[in-house]
PDB file of N, CA, C and O in Angstrom:
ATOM      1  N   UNK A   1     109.039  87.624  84.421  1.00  0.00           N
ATOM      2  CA  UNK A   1     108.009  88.639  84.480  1.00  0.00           C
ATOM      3  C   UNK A   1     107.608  88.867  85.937  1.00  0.00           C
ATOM      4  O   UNK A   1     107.511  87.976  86.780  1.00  0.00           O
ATOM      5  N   UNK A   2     107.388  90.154  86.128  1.00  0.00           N
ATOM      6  CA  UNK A   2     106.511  90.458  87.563  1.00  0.00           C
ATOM      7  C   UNK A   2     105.146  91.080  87.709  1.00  0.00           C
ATOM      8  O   UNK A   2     104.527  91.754  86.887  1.00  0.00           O
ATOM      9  N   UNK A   3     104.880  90.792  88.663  1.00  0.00           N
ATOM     10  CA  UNK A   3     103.104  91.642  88.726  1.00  0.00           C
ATOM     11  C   UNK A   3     103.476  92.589  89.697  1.00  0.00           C
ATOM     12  O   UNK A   3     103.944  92.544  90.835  1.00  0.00           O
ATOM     13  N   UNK A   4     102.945  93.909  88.496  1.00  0.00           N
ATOM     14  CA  UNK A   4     103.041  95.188  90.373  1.00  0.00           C
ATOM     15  C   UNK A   4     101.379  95.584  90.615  1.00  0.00           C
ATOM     16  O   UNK A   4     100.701  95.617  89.588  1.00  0.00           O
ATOM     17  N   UNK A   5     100.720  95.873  91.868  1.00  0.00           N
ATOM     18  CA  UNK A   5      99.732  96.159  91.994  1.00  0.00           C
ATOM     19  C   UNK A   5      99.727  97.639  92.763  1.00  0.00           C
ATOM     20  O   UNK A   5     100.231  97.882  93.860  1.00  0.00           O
ATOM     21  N   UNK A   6      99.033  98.540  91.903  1.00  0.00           N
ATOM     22  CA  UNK A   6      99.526  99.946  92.817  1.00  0.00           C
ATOM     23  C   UNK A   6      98.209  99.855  93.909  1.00  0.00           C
ATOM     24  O   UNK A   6      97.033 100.074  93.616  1.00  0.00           O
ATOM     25  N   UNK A   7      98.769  99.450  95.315  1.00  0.00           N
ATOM     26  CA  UNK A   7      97.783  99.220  96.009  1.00  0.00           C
ATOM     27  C   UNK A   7      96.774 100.731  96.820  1.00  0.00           C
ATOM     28  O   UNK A   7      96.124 100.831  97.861  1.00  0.00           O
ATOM     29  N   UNK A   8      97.102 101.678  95.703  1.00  0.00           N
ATOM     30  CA  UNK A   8      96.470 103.006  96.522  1.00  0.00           C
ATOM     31  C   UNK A   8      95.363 103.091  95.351  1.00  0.00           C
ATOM     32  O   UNK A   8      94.283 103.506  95.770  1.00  0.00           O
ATOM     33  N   UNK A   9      95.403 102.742  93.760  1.00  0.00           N
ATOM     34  CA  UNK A   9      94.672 102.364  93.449  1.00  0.00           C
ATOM     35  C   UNK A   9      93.544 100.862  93.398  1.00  0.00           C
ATOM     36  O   UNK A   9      92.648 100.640  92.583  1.00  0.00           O
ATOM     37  N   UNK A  10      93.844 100.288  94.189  1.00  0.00           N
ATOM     38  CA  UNK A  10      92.999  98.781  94.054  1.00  0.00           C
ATOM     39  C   UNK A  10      92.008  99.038  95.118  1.00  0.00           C
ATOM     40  O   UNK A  10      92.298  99.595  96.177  1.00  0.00           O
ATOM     41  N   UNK A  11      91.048  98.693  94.863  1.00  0.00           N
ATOM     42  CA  UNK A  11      89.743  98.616  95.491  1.00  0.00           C
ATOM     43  C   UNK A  11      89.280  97.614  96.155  1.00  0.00           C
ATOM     44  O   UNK A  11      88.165  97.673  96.673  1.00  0.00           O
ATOM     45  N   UNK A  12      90.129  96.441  96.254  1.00  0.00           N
ATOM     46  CA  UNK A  12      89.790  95.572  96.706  1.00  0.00           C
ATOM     47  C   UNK A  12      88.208  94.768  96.131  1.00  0.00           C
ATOM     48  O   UNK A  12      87.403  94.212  96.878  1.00  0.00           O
ATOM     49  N   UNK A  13      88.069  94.929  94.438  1.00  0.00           N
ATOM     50  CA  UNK A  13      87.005  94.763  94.319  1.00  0.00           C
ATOM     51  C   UNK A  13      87.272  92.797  94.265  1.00  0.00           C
ATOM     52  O   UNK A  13      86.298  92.068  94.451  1.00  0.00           O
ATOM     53  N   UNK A  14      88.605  92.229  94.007  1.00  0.00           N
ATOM     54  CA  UNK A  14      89.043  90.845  94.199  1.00  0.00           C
ATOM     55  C   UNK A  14      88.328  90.362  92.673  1.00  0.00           C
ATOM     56  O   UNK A  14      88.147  89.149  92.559  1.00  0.00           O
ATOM     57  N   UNK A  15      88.076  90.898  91.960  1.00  0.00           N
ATOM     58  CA  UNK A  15      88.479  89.991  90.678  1.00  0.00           C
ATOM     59  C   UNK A  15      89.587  89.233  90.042  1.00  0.00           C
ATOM     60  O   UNK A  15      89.508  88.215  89.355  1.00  0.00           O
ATOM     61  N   UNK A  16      90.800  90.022  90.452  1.00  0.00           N
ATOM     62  CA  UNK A  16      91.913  88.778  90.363  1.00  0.00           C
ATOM     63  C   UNK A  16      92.224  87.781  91.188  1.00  0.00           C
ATOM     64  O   UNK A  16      93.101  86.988  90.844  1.00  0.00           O
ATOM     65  N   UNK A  17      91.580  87.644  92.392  1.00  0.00           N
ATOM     66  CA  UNK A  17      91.055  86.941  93.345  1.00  0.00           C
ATOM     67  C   UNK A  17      90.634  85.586  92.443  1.00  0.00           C
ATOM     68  O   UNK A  17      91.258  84.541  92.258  1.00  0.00           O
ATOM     69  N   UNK A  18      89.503  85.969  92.026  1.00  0.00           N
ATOM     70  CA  UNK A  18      88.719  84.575  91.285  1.00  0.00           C
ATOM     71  C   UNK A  18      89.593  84.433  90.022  1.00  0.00           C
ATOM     72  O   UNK A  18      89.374  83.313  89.559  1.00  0.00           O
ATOM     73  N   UNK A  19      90.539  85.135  89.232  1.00  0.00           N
ATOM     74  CA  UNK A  19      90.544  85.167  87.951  1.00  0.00           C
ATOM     75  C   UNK A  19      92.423  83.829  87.960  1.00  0.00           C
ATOM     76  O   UNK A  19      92.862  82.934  87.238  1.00  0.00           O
ATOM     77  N   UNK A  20      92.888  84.582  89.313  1.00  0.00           N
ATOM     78  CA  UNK A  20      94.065  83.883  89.775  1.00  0.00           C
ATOM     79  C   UNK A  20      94.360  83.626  91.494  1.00  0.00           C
ATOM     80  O   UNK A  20      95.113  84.148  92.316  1.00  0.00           O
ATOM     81  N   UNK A  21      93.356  82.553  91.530  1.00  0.00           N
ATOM     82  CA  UNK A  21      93.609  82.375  93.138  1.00  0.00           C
ATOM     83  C   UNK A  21      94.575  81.740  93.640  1.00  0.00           C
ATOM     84  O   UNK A  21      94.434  81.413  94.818  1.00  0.00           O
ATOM     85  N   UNK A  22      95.803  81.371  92.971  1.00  0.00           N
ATOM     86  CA  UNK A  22      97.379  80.765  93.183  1.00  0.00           C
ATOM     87  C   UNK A  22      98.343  82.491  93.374  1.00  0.00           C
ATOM     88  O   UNK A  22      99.451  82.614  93.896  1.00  0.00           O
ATOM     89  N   UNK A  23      97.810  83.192  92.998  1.00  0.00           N
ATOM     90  CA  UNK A  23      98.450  84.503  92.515  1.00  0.00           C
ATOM     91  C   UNK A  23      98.076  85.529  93.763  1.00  0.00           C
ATOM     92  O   UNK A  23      98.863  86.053  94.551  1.00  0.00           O
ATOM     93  N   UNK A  24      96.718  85.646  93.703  1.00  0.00           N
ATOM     94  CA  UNK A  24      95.968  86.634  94.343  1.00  0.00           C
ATOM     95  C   UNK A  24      95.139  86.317  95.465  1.00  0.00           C
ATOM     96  O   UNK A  24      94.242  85.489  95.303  1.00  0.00           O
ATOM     97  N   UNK A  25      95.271  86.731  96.320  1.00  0.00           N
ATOM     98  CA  UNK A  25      94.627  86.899  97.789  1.00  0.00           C
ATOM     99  C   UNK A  25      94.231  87.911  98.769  1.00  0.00           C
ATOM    100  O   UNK A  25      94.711  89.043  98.708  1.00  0.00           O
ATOM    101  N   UNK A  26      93.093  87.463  99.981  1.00  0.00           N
ATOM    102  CA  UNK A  26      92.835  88.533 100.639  1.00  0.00           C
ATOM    103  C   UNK A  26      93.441  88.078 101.556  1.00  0.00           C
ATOM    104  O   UNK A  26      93.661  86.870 101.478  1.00  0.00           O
ATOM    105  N   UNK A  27      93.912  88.745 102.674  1.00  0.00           N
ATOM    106  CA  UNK A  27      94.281  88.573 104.382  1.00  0.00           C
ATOM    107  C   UNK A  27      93.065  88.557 104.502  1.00  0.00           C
ATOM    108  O   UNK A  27      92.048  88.618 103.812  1.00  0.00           O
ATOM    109  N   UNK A  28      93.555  88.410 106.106  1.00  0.00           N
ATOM    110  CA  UNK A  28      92.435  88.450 106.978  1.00  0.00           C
ATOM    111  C   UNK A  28      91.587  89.986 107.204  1.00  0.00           C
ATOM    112  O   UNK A  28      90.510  90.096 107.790  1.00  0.00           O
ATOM    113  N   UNK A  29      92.164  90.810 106.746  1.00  0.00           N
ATOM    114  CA  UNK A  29      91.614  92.217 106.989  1.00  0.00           C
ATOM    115  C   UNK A  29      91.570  92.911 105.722  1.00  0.00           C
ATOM    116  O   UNK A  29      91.827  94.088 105.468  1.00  0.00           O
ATOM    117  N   UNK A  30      91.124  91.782 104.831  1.00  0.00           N
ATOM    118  CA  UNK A  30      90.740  91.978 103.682  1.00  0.00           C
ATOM    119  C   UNK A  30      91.040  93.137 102.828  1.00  0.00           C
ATOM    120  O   UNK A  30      90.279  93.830 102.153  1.00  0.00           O
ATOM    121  N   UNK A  31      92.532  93.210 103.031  1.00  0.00           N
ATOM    122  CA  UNK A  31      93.297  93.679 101.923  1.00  0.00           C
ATOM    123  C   UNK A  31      94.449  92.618 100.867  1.00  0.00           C
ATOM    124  O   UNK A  31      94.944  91.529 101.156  1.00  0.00           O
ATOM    125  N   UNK A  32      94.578  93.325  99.780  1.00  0.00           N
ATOM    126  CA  UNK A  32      94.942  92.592  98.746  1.00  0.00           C
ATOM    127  C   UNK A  32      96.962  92.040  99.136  1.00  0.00           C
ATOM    128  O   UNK A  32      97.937  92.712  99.474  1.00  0.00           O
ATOM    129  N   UNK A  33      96.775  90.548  98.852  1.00  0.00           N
ATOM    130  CA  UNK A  33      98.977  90.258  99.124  1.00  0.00           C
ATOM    131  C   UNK A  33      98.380  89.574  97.746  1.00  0.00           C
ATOM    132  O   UNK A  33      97.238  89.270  97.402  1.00  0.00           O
ATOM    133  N   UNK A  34     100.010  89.442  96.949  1.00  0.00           N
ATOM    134  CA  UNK A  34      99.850  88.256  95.833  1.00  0.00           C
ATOM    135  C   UNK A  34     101.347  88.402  96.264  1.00  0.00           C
ATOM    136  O   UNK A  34     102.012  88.973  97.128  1.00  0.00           O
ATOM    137  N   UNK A  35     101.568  87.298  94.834  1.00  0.00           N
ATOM    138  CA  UNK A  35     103.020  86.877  94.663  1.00  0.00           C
ATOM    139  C   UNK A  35     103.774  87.434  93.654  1.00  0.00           C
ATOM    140  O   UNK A  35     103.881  86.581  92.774  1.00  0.00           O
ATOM    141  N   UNK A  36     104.574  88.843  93.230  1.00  0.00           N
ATOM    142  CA  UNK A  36     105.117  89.620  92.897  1.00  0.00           C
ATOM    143  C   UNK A  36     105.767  88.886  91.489  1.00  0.00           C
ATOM    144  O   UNK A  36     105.941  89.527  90.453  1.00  0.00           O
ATOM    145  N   UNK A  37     106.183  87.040  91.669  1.00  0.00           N
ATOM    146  CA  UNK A  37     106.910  86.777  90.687  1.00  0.00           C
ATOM    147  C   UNK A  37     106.513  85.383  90.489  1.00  0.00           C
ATOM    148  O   UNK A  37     107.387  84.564  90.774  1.00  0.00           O
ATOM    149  N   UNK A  38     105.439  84.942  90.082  1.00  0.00           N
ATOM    150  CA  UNK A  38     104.230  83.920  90.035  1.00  0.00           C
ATOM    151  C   UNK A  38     105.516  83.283  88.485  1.00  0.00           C
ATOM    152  O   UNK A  38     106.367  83.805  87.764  1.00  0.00           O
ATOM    153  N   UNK A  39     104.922  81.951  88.676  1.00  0.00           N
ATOM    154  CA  UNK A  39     105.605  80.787  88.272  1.00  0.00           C
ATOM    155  C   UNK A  39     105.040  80.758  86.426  1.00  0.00           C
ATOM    156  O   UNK A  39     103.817  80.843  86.311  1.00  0.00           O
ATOM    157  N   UNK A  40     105.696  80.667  85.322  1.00  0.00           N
ATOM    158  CA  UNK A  40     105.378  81.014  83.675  1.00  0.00           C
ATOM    159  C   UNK A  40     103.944  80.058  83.842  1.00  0.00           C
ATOM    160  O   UNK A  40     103.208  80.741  83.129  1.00  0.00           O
ATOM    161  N   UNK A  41     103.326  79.251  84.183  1.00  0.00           N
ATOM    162  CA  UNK A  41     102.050  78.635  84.363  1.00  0.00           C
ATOM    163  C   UNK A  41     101.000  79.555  84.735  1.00  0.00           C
ATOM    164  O   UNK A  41      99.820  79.465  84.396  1.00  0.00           O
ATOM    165  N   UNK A  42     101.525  80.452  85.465  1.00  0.00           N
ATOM    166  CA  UNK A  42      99.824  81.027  86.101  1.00  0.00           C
ATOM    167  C   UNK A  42     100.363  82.345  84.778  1.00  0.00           C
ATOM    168  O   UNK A  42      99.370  83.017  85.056  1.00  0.00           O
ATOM    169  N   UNK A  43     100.825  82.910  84.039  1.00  0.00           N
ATOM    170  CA  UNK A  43     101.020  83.881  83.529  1.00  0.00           C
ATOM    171  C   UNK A  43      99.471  84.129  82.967  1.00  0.00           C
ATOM    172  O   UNK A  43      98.821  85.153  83.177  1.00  0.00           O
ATOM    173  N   UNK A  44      99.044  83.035  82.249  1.00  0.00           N
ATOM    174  CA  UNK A  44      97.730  83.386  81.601  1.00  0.00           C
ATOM    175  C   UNK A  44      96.601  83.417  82.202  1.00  0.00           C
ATOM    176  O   UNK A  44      95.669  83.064  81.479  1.00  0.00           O
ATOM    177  N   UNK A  45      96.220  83.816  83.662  1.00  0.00           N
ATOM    178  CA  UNK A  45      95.448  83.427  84.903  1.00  0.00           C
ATOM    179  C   UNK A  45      96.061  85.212  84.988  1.00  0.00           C
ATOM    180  O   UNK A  45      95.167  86.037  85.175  1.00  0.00           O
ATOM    181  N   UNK A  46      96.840  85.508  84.917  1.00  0.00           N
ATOM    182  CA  UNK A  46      97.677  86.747  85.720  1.00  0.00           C
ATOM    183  C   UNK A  46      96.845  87.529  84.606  1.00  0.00           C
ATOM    184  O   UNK A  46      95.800  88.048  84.996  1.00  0.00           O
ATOM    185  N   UNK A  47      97.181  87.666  83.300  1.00  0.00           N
ATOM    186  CA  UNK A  47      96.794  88.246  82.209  1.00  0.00           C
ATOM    187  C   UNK A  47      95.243  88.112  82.240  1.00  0.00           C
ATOM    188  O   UNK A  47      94.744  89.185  81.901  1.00  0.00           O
ATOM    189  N   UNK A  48      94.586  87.449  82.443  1.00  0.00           N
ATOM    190  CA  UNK A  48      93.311  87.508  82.880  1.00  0.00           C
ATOM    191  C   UNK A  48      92.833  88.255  84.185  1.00  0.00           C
ATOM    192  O   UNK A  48      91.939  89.098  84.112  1.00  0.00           O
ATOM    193  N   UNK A  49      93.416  87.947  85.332  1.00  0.00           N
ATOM    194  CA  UNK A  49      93.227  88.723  86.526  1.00  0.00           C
ATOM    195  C   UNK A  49      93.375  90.698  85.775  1.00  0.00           C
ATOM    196  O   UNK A  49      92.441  91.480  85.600  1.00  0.00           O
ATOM    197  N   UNK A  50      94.367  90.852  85.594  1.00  0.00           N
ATOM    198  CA  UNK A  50      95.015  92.114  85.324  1.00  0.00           C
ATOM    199  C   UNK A  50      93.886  92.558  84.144  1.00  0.00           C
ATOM    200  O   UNK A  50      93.441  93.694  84.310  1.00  0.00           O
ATOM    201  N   UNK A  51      93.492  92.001  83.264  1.00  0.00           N
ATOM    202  CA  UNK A  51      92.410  92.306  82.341  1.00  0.00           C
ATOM    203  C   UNK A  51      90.792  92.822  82.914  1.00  0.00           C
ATOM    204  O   UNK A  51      90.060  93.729  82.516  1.00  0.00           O
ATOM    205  N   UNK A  52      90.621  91.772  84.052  1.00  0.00           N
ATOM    206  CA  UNK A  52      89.490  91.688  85.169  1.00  0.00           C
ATOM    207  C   UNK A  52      89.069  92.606  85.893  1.00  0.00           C
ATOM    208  O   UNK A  52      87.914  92.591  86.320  1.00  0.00           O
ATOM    209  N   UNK A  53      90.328  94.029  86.294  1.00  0.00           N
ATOM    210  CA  UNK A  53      90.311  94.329  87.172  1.00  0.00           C
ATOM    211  C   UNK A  53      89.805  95.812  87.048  1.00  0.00           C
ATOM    212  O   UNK A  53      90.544  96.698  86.618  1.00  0.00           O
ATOM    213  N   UNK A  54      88.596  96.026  87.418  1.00  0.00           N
ATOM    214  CA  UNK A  54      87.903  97.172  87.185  1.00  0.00           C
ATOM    215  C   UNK A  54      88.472  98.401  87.380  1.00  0.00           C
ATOM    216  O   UNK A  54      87.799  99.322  86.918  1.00  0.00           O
ATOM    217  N   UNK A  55      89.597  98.745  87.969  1.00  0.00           N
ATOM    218  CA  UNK A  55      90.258 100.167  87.916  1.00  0.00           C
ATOM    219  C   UNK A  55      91.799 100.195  87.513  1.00  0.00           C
ATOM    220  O   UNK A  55      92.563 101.160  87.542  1.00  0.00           O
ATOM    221  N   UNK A  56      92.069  98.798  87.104  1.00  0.00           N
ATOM    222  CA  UNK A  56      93.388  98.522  86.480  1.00  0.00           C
ATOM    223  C   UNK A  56      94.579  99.050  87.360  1.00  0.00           C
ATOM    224  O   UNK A  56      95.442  99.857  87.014  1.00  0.00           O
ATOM    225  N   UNK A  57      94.458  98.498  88.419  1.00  0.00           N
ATOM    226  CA  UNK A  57      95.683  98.468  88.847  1.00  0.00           C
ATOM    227  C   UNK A  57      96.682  97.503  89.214  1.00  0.00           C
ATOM    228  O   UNK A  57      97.549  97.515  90.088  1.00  0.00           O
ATOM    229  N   UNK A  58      96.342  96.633  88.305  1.00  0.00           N
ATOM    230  CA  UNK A  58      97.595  95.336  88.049  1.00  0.00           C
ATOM    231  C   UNK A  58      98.252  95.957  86.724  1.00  0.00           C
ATOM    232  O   UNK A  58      97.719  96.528  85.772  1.00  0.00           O
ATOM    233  N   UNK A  59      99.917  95.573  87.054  1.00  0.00           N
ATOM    234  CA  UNK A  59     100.705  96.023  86.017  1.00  0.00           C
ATOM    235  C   UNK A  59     101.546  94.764  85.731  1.00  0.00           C
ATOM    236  O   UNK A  59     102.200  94.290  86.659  1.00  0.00           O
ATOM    237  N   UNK A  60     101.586  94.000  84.112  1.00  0.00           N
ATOM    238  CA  UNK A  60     102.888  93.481  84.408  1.00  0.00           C
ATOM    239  C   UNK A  60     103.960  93.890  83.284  1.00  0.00           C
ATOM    240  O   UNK A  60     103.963  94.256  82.108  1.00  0.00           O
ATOM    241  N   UNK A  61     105.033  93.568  84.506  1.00  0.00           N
ATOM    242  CA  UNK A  61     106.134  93.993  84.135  1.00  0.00           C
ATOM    243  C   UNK A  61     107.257  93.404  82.926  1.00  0.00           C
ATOM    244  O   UNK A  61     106.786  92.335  82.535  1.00  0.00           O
ATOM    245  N   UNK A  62     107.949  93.561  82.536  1.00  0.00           N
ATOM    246  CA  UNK A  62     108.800  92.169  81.359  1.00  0.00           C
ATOM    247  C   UNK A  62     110.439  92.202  82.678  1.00  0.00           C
ATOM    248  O   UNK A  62     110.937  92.938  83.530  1.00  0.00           O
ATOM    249  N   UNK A  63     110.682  90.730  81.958  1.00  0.00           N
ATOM    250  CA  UNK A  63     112.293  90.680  83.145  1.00  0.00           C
ATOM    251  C   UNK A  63     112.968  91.658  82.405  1.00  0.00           C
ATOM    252  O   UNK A  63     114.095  92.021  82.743  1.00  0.00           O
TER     253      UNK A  63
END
């Protein structure tokens, strides 16, 4: 599975931030990086983040 984040919609409001902080992160200039292909453990952290996210722009994908 992959996570896509359409980053022209994300707001940087960082709820998947708290929801998956192995997954999701800010830089230093507090825009959004994650990890595109996160390990079957955080899946349910991901599914929560992506649920979290007030303008829904986490997508995941199937392999």
């Amino acid at each position: 599975m992959r996570v896509r984040v359409d980053l022209t919609l994300c707001q940087t409001h960082a709820q998947c931030v708290f929801a998956a902080p192995e997954v999701f992160a800010l830089d230093d200039d507090d825009e959004l990086v994650y990890d595109a292909t996160p390990g079957d453990a955080s899946w349910p952290a991901v599914e929560q983040a992506a649920r979290a996210c007030p303008v829904q722009a986490i997508f995941l994908d199937g392999d």
